[in-house]
MIBABA-445142 format. One line per field, with one value per residue (C-alpha): chain; residue in three letters; residue number from 1; x, y, z. Coordinates in Angstrom, 3 decimals. Layout:
<nodes>
kette <- (A:...)
rest <- (ALA:...)
nr <- (NUM:...)
X <- (X:...)
Y <- (Y:...)
Z <- (Z:...)
</nodes>
This chain:
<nodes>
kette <- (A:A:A:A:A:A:A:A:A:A:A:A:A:A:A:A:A:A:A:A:A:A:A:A:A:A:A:A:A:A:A:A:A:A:A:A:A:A:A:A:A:A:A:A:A:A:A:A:A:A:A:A:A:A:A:A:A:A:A:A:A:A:A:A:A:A:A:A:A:A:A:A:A:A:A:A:A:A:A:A:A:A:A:A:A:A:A:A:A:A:A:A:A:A:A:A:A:A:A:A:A:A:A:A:A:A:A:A:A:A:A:A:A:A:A:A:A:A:A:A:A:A:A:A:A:A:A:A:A:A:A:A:A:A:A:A:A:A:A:A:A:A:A:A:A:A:A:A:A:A:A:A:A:A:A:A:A:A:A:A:A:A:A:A:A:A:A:A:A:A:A:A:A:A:A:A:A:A:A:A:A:A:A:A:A:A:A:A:A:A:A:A:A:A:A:A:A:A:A:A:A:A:A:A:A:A:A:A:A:A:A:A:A:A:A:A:A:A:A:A:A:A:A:A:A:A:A:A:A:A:A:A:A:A:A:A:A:A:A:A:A:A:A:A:A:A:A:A:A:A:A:A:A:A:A:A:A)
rest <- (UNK:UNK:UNK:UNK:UNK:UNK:UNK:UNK:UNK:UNK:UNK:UNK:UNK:UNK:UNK:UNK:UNK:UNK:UNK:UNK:UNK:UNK:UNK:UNK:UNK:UNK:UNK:UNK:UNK:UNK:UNK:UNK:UNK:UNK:UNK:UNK:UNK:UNK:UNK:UNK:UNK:UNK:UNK:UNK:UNK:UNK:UNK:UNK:UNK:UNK:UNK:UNK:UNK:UNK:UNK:UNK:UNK:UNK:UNK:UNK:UNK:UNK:UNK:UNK:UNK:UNK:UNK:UNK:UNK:UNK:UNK:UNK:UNK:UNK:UNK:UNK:UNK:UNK:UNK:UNK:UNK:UNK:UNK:UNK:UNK:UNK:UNK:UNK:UNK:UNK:UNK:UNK:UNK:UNK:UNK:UNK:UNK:UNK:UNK:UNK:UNK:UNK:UNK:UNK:UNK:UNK:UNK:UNK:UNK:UNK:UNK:UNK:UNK:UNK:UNK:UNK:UNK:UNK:UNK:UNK:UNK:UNK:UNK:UNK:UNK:UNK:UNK:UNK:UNK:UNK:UNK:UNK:UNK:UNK:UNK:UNK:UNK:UNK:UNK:UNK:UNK:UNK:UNK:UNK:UNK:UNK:UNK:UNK:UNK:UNK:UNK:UNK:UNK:UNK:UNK:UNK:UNK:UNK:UNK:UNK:UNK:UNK:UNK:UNK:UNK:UNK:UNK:UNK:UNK:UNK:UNK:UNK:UNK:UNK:UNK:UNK:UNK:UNK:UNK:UNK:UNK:UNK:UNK:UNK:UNK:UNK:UNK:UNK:UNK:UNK:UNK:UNK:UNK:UNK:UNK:UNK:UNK:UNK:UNK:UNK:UNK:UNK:UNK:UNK:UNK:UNK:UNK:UNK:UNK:UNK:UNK:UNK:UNK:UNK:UNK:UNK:UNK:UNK:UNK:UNK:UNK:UNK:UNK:UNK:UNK:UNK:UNK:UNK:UNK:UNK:UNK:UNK:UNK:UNK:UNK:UNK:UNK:UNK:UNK:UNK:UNK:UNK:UNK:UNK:UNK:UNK:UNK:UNK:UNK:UNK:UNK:UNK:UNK:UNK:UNK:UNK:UNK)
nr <- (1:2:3:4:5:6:7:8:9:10:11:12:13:14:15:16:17:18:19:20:21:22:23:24:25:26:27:28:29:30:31:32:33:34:35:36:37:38:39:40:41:42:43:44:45:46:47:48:49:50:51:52:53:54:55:56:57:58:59:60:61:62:63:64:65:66:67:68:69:70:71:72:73:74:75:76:77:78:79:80:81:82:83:84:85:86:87:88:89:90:91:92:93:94:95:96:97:98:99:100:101:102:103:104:105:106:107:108:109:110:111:112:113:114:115:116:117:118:119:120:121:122:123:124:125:126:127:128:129:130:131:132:133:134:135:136:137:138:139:140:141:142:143:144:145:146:147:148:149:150:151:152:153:154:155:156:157:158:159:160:161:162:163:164:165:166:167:168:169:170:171:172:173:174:175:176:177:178:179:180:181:182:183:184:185:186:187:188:189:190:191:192:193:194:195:196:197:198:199:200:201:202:203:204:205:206:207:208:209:210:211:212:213:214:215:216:217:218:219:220:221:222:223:224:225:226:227:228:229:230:231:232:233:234:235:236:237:238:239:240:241:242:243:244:245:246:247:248:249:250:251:252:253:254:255:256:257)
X <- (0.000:1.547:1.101:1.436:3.476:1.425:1.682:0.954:-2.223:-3.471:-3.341:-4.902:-7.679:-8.209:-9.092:-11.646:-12.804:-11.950:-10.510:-7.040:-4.683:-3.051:-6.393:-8.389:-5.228:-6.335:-10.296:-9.154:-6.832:-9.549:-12.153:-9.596:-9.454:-12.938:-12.648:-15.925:-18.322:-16.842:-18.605:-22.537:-24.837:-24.652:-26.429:-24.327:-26.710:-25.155:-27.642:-26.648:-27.002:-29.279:-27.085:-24.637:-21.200:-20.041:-21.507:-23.446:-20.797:-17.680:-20.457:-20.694:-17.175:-16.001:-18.725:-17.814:-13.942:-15.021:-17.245:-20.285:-23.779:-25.170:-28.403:-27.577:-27.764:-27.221:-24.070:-21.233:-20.277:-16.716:-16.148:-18.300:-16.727:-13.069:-12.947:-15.832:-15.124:-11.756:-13.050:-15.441:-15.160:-18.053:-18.136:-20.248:-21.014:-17.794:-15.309:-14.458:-15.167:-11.807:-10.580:-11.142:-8.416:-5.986:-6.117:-5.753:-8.314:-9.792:-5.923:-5.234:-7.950:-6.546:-3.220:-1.879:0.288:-1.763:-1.124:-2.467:-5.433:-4.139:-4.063:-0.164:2.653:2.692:5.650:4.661:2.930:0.786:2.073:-0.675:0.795:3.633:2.732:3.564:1.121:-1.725:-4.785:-5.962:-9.643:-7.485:-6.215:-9.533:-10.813:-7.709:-7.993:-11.644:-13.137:-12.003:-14.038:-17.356:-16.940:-16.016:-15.882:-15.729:-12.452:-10.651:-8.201:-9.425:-13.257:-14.909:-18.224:-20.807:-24.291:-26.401:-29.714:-32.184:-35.180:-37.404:-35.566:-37.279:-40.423:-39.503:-36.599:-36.783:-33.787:-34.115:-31.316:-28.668:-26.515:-23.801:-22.248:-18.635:-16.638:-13.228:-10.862:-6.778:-4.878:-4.576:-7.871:-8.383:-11.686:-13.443:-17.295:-17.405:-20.663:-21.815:-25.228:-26.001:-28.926:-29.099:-26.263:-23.425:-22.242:-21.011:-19.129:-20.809:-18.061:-15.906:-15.205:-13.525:-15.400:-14.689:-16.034:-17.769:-16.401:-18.910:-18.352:-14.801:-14.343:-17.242:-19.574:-22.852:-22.483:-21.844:-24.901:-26.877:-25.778:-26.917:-30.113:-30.876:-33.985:-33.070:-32.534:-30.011:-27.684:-24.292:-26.583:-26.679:-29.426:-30.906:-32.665:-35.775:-34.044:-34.647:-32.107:-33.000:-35.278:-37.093:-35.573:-36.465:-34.077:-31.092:-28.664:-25.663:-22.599:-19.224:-16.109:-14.919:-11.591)
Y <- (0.000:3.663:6.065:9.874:12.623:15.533:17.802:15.300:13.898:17.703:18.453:15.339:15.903:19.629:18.331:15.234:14.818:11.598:9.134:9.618:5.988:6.286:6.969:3.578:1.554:2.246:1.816:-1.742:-2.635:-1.747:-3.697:-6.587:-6.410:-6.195:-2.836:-1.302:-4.268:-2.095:0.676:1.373:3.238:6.932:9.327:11.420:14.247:16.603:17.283:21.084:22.251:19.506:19.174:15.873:16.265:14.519:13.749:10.519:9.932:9.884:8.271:5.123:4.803:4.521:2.018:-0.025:0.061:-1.419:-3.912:-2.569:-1.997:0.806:3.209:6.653:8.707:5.884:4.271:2.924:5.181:4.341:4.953:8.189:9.863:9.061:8.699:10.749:13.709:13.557:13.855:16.559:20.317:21.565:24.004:23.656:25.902:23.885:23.987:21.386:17.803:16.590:19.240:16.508:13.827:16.981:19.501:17.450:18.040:14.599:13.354:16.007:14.862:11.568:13.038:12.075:13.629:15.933:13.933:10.610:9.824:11.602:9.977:10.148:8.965:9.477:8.687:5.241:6.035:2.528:-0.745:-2.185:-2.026:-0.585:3.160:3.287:0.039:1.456:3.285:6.635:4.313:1.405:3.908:5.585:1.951:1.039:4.218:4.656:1.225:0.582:3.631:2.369:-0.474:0.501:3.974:3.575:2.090:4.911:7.167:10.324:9.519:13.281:11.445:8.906:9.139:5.630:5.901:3.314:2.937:0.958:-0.978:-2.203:-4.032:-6.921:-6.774:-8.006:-5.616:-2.230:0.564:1.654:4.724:5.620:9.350:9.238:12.594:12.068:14.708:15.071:16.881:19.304:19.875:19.077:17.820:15.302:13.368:9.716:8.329:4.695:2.841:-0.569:-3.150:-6.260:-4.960:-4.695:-1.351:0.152:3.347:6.251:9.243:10.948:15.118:17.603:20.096:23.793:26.472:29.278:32.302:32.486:28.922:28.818:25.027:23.902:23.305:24.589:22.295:19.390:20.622:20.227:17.141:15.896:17.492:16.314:15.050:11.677:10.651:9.658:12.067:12.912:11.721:7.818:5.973:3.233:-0.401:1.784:3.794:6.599:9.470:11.132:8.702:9.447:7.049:6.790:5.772:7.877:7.263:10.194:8.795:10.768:8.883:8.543:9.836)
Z <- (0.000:-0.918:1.027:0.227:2.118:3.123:0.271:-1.918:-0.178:0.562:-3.241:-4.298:-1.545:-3.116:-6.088:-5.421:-8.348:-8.014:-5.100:-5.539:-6.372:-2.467:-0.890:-3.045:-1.985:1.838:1.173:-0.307:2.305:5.044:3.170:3.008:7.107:6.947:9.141:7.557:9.438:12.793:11.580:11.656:8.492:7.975:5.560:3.648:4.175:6.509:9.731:9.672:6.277:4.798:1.491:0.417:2.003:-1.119:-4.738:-5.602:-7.763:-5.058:-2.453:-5.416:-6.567:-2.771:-1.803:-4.602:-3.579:-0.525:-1.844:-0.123:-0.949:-0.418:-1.798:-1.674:0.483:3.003:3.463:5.681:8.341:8.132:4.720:4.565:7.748:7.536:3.605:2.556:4.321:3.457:0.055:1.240:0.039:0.860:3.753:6.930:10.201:12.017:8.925:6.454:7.405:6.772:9.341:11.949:10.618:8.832:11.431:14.579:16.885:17.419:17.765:20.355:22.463:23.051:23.674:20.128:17.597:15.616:12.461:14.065:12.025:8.656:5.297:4.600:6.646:10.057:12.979:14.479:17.607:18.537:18.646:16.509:13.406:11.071:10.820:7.075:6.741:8.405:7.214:8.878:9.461:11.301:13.615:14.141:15.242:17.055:19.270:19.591:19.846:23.257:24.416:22.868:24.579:27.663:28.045:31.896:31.370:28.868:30.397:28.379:29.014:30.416:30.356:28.339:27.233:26.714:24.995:23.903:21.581:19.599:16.574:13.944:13.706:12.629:14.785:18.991:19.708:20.805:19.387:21.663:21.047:23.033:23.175:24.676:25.182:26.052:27.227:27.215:29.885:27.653:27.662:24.076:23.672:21.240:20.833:19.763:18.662:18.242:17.420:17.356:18.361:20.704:22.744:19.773:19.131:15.858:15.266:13.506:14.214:16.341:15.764:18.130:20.256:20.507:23.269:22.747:24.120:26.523:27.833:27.825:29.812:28.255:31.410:29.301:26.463:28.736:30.489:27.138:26.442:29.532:29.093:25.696:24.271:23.563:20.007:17.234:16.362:13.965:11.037:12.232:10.700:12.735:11.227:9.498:7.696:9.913:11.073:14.011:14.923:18.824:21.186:24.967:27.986:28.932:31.655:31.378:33.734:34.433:35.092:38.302:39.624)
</nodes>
């Protein structure tokens, strides 16, 4: 698998036209790990502005590097919110969606290099695997899997939302979303989000949080979050289809110590 410098892989992203040769070679070797059946359904209709992130075209010719179905606007989360938005150039109330992975805020709030989860070559930095042999998705799941599962358990974990609802009809399990915010000593901040039924949870995405200026540590977002009406959120779509679907229990915990 090649894998770009920066310069390289920020030009190639600029264009996306296309999916650049460096950036299919890491769809194909995550599809060959089978690293997209970690990863829950998404639409690619952005929440906030209510317009594609990327074109049906790009949203096909990914899904079908992967060897996944997929109707539009629905697809794998995995593939739409690490690849996708690194393909994305459209412009949204929080910035770019590839800001995340290229501009180091999600890496920051697990203490990580700022380069941790971006396409080219990074410094090796987890024992997992070879940096130059690793895609920016493996290390995604590599660092934020643990936290889904047991967010009590993560070092960085600031606090965790679990919410539940009714799944499908045809289906005996209920959905379960889980919100985790996790927080490094720097005080670099970042929201994962998973969904799943029958107990199994999925990843959906993980993005970095900013303060206002008038809530400069962040106590009146954390506030809302607690407070929220629940639902699914970050543009997760559960068995029926359905983003934003109503959901009903909510139990907000806070790590101890």
């Amino acid at each position: 698998m090649s894998t770009p410098d920066r310069a390289e892989a920020l030009a190639d992203l600029e264009r996306a036209a296309a999916v650049p040769g460096w950036l299919a070679e890491q769809v194909e070797a995550d599809a060959a790990a089978d690293r997209f059946s970690l990863w829950g359904r998404s639409t690619v209709v952005d929440e906030n502005t209510g317009s594609p992130v990327i074109s049906e075209a790009l949203f096909a010719e990914l899904h079908r590097m992967a060897g996944l179905d997929a109707v539009w606007p629905i697809g794998n989360a995995g593939l739409l919110h690490v690849y996708g938005y690194l393909l994305s150039t459209v412009d949204t109330p929080y910035g770019r969606k590839r800001d995340r992975w290229l501009g180091g805020g999600v890496a920051r709030a697990f203490g990580l290099p700022d380069d941790a989860f971006a396409p080219w070559f990074v410094a090796p930095w987890f024992v997992a695997s070879a940096a130059r042999d690793s895609t920016p998705l493996e290390r995604v799941v590599t660092v934020a899997m643990p936290y889904v599962e047991d967010p009590a358990g993560g070092d960085a974990t600031l606090m965790w939302v679990d919410e539940r609802g009714p799944g499908p009809a045809t289906d005996t399990h209920d959905t379960f979303a889980r919100t985790v915010i996790v927080q490094a000593r720097s005080g670099a901040t970042a929201l994962l989000y998973a969904v799943g039924t029958g107990g199994s949870l999925l990843l959906v995405t993980l993005f970095p949080l900013a303060w206002s200026a008038s809530d400069r540590d962040g106590a009146a977002w954390l506030a809302a979050i607690e407070a929220g009406v629940p639902r699914l959120r970050y543009n997760a779509i559960d068995g029926r289809n359905v983003a934003s679907a109503q959901l009903v229990d909510r139990r907000v915990s806070r790590r101890e110590g």
